[in-house]
N, C-alpha and C positions, 0 to 999 in steps of 0.2 A: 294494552298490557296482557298478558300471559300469567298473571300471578290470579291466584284465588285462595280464600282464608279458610281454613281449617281446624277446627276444635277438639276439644279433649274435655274431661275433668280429671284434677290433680288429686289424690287420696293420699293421707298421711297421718300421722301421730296428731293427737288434743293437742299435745304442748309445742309439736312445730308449727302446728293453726294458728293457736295463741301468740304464738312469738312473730310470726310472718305480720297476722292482723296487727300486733303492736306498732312495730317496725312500717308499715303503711300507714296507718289511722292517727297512730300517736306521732309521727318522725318525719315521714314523707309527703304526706296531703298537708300539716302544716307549712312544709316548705314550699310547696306549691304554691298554698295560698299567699304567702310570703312575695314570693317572687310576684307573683300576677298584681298584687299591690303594690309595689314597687315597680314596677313596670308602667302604672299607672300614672305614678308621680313622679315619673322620671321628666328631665326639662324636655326631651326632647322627644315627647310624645304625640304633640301636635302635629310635629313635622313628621313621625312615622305616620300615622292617621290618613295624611295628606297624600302620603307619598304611597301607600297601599304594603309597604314594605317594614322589615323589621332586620335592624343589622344582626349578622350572625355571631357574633361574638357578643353582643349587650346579654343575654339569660346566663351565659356559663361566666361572666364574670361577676356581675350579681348572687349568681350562687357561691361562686368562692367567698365572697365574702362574709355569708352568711355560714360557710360550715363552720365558723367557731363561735356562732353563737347557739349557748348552751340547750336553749329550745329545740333545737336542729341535729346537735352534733351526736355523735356515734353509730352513725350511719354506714353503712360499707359505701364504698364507692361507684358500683355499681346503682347504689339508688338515687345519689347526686348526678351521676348523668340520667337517670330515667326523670328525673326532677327537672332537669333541662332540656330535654325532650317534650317531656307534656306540657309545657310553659309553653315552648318555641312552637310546637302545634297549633295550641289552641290560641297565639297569640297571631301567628299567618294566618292562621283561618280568620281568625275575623276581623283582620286588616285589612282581607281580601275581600268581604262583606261590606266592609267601612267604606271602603274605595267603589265600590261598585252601586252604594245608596249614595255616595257622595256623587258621585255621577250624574246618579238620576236628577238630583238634589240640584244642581249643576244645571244641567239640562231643564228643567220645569222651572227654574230660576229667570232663566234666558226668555222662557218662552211664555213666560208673564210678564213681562216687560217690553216683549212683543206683541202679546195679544190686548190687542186696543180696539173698541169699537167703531161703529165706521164714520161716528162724528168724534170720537177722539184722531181719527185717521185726518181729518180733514185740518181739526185746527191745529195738529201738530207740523203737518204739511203746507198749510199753508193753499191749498188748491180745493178745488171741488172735488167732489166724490166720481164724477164722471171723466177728472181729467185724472185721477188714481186707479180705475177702470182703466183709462185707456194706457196709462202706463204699465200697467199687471199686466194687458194683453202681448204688448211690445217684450216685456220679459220673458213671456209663455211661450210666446211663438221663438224666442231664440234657443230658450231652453228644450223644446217640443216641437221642432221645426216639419218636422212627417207626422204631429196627431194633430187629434181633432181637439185637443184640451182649449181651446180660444172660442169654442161654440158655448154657449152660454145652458145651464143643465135643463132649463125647460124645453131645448129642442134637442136635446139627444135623445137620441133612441135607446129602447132597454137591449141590453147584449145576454145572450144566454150564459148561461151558469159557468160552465166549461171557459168561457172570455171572460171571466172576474178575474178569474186567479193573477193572469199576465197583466191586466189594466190594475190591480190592487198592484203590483210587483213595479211595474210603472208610477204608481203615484209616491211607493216608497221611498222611488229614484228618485222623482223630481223633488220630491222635499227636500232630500239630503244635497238636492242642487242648490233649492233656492235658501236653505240654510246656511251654506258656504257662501252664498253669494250678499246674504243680508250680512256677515259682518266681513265680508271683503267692500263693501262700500258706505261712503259716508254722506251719501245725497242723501237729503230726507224723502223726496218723493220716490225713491226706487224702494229705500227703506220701507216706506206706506204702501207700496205695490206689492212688495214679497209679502209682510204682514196680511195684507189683505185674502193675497193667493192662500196662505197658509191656512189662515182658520176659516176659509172656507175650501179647505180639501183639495187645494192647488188647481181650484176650476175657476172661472168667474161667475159672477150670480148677481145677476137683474134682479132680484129680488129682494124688497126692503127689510132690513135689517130686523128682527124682532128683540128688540133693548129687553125684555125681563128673563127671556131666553142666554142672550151674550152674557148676563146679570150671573146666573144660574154657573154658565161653564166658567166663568172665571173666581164664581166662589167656590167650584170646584176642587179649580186649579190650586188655591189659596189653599184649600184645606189638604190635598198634598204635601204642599210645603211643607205643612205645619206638623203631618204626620210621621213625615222622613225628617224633618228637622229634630222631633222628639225622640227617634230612632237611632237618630246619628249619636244625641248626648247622653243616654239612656242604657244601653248598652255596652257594657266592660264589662270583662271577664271578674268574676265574687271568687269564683275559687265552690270548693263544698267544706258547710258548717257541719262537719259531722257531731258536735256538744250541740244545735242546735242554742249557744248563746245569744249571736246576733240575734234569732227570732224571739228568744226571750227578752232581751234589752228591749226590741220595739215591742211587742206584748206592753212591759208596763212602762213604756212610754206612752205609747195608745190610750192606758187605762187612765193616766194620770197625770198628762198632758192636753192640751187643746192646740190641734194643729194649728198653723201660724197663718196656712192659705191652703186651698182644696187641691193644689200639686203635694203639697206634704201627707196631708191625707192621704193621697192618693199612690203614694212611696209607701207607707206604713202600710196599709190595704195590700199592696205588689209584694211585700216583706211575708206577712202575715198568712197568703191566700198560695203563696210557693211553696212547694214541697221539694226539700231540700233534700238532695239524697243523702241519705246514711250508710253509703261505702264508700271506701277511700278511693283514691287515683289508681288506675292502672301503673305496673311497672313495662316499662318497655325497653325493649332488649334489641336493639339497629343491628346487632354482626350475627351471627349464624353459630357462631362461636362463643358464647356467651352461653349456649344451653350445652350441657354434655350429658349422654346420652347413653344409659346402661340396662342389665336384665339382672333381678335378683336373684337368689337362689331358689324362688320358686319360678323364675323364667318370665315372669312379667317384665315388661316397658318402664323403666321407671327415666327419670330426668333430674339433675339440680343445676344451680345458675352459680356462674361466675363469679365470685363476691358473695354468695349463699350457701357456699360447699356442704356447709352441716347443715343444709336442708333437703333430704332426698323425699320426691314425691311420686307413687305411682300413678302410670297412666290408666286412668279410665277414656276407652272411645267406640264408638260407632263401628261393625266391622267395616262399614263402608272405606271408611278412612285408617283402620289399621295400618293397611300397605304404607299409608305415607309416613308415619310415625316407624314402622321398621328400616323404611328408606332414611330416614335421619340416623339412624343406629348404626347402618350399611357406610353410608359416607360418610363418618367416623370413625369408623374401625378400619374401611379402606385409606383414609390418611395417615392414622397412628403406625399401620401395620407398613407402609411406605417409608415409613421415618420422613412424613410432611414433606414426601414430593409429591400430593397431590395440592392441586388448592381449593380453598373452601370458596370460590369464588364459582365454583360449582358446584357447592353442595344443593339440594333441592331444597331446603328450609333455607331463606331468606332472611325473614328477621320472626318477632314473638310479642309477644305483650301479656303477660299474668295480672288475672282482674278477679274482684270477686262477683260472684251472682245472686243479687236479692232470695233469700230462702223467708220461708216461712215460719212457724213458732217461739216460742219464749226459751228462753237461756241466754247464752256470751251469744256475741256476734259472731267470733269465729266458730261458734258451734251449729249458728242456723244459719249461714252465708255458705256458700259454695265455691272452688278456688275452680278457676276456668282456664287455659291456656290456649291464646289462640296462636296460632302460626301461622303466617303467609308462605305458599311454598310456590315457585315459578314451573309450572307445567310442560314447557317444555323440556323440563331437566326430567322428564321422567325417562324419556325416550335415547335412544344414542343417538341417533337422527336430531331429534332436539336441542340435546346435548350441544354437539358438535357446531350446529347455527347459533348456540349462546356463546361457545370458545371461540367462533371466528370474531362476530360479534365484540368480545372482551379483548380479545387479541388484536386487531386492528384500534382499539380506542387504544390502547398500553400502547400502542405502538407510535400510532399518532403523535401522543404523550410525550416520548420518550424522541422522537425525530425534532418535536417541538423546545425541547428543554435542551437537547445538544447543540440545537444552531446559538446560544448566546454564549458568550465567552467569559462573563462573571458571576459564575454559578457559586455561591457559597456552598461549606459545606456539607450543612442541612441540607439544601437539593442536592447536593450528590450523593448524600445516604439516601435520598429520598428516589433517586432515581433508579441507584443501585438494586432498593429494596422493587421497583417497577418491575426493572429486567429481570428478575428471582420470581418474580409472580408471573411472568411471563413465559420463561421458565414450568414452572410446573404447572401453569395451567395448559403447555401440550400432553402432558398425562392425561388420557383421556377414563372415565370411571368405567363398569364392566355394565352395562346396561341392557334394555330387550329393545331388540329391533322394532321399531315402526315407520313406516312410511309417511312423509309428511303431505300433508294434503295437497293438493293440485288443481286448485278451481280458473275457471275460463275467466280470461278476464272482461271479455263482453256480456259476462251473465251476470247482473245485479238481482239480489232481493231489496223494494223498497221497502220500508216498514214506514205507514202512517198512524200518526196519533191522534187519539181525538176523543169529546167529550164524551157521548153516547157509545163509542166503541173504539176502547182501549187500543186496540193496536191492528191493524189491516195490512195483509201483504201483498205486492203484487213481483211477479217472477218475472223478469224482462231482458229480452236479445234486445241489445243497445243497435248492432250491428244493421240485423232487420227491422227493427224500431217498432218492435211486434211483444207484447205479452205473453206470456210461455203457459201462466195460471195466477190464479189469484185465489187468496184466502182469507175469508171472512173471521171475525172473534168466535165467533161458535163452532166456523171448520179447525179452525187453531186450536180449541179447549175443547173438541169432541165432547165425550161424555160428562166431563167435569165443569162444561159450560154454567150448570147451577151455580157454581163456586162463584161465581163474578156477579149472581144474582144475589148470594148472600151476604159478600163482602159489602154490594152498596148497602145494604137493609143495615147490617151489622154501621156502615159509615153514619146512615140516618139515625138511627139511635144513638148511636155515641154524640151525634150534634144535640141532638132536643136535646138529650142528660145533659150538654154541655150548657145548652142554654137554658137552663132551667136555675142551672147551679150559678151561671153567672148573675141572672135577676134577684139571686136572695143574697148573693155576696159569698158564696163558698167556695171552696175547692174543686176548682172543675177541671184538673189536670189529670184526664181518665185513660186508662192502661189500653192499647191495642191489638187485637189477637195478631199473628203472624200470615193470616188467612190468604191477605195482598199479598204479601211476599211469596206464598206459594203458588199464587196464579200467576204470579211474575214469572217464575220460575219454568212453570210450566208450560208460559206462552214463549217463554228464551226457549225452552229445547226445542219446541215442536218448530219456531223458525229456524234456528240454524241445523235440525233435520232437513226441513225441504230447503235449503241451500247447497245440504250435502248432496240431497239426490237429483238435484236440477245442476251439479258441479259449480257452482256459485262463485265468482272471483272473491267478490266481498257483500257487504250488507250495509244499505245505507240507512240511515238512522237521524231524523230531524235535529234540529239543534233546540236546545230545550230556551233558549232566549227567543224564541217565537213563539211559545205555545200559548201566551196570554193574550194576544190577538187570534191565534187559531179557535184557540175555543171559544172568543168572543164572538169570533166571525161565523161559528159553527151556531154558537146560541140567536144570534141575530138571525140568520137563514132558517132554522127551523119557526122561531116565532112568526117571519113575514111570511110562510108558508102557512101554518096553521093561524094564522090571522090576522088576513090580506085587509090592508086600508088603514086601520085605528092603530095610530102608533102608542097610544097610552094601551090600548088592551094587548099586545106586542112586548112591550114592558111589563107587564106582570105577569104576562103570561112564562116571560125570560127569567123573568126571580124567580117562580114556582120550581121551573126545572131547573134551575142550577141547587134549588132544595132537593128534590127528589133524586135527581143524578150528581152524585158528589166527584169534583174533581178525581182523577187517578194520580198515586205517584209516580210521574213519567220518567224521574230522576232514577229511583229504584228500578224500574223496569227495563229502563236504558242500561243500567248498570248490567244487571241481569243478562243482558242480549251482550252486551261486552265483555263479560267473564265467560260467556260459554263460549263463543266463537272465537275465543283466545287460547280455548283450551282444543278447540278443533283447527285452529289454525286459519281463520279464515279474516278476511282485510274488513276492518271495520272505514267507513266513511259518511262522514256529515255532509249536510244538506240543504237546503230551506224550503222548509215543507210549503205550498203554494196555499193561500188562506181559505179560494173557492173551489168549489166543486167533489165529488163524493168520495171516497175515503179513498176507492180504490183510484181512480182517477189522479187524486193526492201519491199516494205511493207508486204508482207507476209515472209522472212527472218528479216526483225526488228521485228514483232513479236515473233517468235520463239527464236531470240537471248535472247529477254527481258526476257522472259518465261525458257528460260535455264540459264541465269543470274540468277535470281529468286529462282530457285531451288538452285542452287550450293551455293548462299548466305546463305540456310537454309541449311545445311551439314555441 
């Protein structure tokens, strides 16, 4: 996407603060919280849970019925849809969470009930261990009919570093073969051959079994379950206590009560140790039109919200970003001055959300809180060139639309206003706005940037002709961060102390929910532009970018190879050697960063594509094969 968010602060009168904070803290984050309880003990929450999904109509009906109740009511209506908005947010979101540990949950289930050891293999089979060999090798060889996966691992030969990546990529294949295959059939001894293959790595292995070892991964496994199963029931949306009662009820519960079992305890403790924010909900405003947008008599920016008329608020912002906030002003005053032949389906502010921001000192809330405005605006509406690819873009979907809805012949008359009102939009969004020329970018499309990730060094590029199947350049974390490279030395220092405080706080039972400088974000930042820089200057078609659901084997894979390198033989000193540095060097947010790389090359125009990053061999290695993969993806999708 092409959208990127954009801030302000709002300045105004004590008593529009006072009144705004009311109208949030007192009226609205109660209904919030309303809702997301109800939501909870609706009957058919099980079955949303299950389903990863949330029907779109259950929040706004819910709240209808609560606007007459007198806790709720006198609210503009404006903030009963924001009330249905941040519910239906936060309740996808973590549906989509639920569904994705249920998964897991899913998966580690199956494969405990698989994982038997190799005298459980025999007496549930009914055979000897040698005729469960010989049957794993019969499935190996159909499945892996051109390798060598049927030679047993004390005669294979070690393969260089560069050959891991494709044999790890191959064993990922055969698993999700021989997984299809264990419950496509109901023989017990082909059943006992896949198992067998499985938990040992889809190879076979002459070598006897070590029972306190099998002991070990399967109480592992067990304690997985146990951890996502507490995660699955454990998690609902609370809503925020801004009376800060709830804490209080358990407070002298705790003092004057004796927990019933050490899970209750252990609730009250989770109650008690959270620090519950004290601002209310965000208002969020979906149309574009919802904010309108004026200059006072001394010529400042000011804004107020639809359903808040007698709230007007000056803009405070960054010169950086002025321009956008006068371009809101511009594609208002160009509509009105039209008499609404333009449409707002082009204006450059998109949608908003009004929040407040933690301040500091004593007085009201509204007096030490800060009113913030963020806007998302779509980037390429800045340009006419831009422009004109989002009108063709909206033009063809209306159009779509409207060819779709004329072919049926029982069109009520709500779809015919509905449709009516299409072609009217369609209509005036060929009025095109008076905009500055720029040219839109033009990259080759045989030229990838790969970007890889990884634990020791955050993000690696390499510049690649797909065509001649040749490297152009490559660039290291420290060629990327030039001078600023210290930055990345101090965020981890700043990450290891923020752990110790954390675990320190957690051995005496305190609040160890500790505040993060912005430090990451800004090397994110600064590693996004300096990539899609040399994209620009290498004419770049796109940039390909790992998929972040591999990164917890990459960086295993990445701690495991540096351990067997620095301490070849003793796999117990390998092992601690691996914990130590995963203390010293703290995971990155590769989510944030990625993010990062996707809003800036959306604002220069350039094709973002996913990948899978390969697990062996050295960074740049890594990013120059996720190129190539993408790029062979690519093709084969066009065939």
């Amino acid at each position: 996407m092409s959208q990127i968010t954009i801030q302000c602060r709002l300045v105004t009168s004590e008593s529009t603060r006072q009144q705004l904070w009311k109208l949030m803290a007192e009226l609205n984050t109660p209904l919030i919280n309303e809702l997301l309880q109800k939501l909870s003990k609706h009957p058919d929450f099980e079955k949303w849970r299950k389903n990863g999904t949330l029907p779109s109509t259950v929040v706004n009906k819910l709240c209808q019925s609560l606007k007459t109740d007198p806790r709720f009511a006198g609210q503009p209506s404006r903030l009963y849809l924001s009330a249905i908005h941040v519910v239906d947010y936060i309740y996808k979101s973590w549906l989509t969470i639920q569904k994705r540990l249920q998964q897991q949950l899913d998966g580690k289930i199956r494969w405990l009930e698989m994982l038997n050891s190799d005298a459980e293999l025999v007496e549930i089979s009914g055979c000897s261990l040698e005729a469960i060999r010989t049957k794993a090798a019969e499935i190996l060889a159909i499945a892996t009919p051109e390798s060598d996966y049927n030679t047993p691992d004390t005669k294979r030969r070690k393969t260089k570093k560069s050959k891991n990546s494709s044999t790890s990529s191959l064993d990922r294949s055969l698993s999700h073969k021989l997984f299809d295959a264990y419950k496509q059939t109901d023989e017990i001894l082909s059943r006992s051959a896949i198992s067998y293959l499985l938990k040992n790595g889809c190879k076979l292995n002459n070598k006897e079994e070590d029972s306190e070892k099998f002991a070990k991964r399967r109480r592992k496994l067990e304690i997985q379950i146990q951890r996502l199963t507490e995660k699955l029931t454990s998690r609902i949306p609370k809503g925020r206590d801004l009376t800060n009662v709830k804490w209080l009820e358990t407070l002298f519960t705790a003092t004057t009560t004796v927990p019933e079992d050490n899970a209750e305890a252990k609730r009250w403790q989770d109650i008690l140790l959270t620090q519950s924010s004290s601002l209310p909900f965000p208002l969020i405003f979906e149309t574009n039109e919802d904010l309108v947008w004026s200059k006072n008599e001394k010529g400042r920016l000011c804004v107020h919200f639809n359903g808040l008329s007698d709230l007007t608020f000056e803009v405070y912002c960054d010169r950086r970003q002025l321009h956008w906030f006068k371009r809101f002003l511009e594609d208002q005053q160009t509509k009105r001055q039209s008499k609404n032949q333009h449409s707002s389906g082009l204006f450059t502010l998109r949608n908003s959300r009004l929040a407040w921001q933690q301040g500091e000192g004593k007085g009201e809330p509204w007096q030490i809180n800060r009113l913030t405005l963020y806007c998302c605006v779509d980037t390429r509406l800045w340009t006419a060139e831009g422009t004109e690819q989002v009108r063709q873009e909206k033009a063809h979907e209306i159009t779509k639309f409207i060819t779709k809805m004329n072919e049926k012949t029982d069109l009520s008359i709500t779809q015919q206003a509905f449709i009516q009102r299409k072609q009217s939009t369609l209509t005036r969004i060929n009025n095109s706005f008076e905009r500055p020329s720029k040219p839109l970018y033009q990259g080759q499309s045989h030229i990838l940037v790969g970007v890889s990730l990884g634990l020791e060094k955050p993000a690696t590029i390499a510049v690649v002709d797909a065509i001649a199947n040749k490297v152009l350049a490559y660039h290291s974390i420290r060629q990327l961060l030039g001078d600023n490279y210290d930055l990345l030395n101090r965020q981890r220092r700043q990450q290891r102390s923020l752990s110790h405080e954390r675990h320190k706080a957690q051995k005496s039972f305190s609040p160890n929910q500790f505040g993060t400088s912005e430090l990451g974000q800004y090397v994110d930042r600064l590693l996004a532009k300096e990539i899609v820089a040399i994209a620009q200057t290498y004419k770049a078609g796109s940039i390909v970018l790992p998929k972040l659901g591999d990164m917890r084997e990459i960086l295993q894979s990445e701690i495991q190879a540096i351990a067997e390198t620095k301490c070849p033989g003793s796999v117990e000193i390998q092992q601690k050697y691996a914990k130590q540095y995963r203390v010293n060097v703290h995971s990155w947010s590769y989510g944030r960063l990625i993010q990062s790389i996707q809003s800036k090359a959306a604002q220069i125009g350039i094709v973002i594509e996913e990948g899978q990053q390969p697990v062996r061999g050295s960074p740049q290695d890594k990013a120059k094969e996720l190129a190539l993969c993408a790029y062979n993806l690519r093709l084969a999708r066009r065939s």
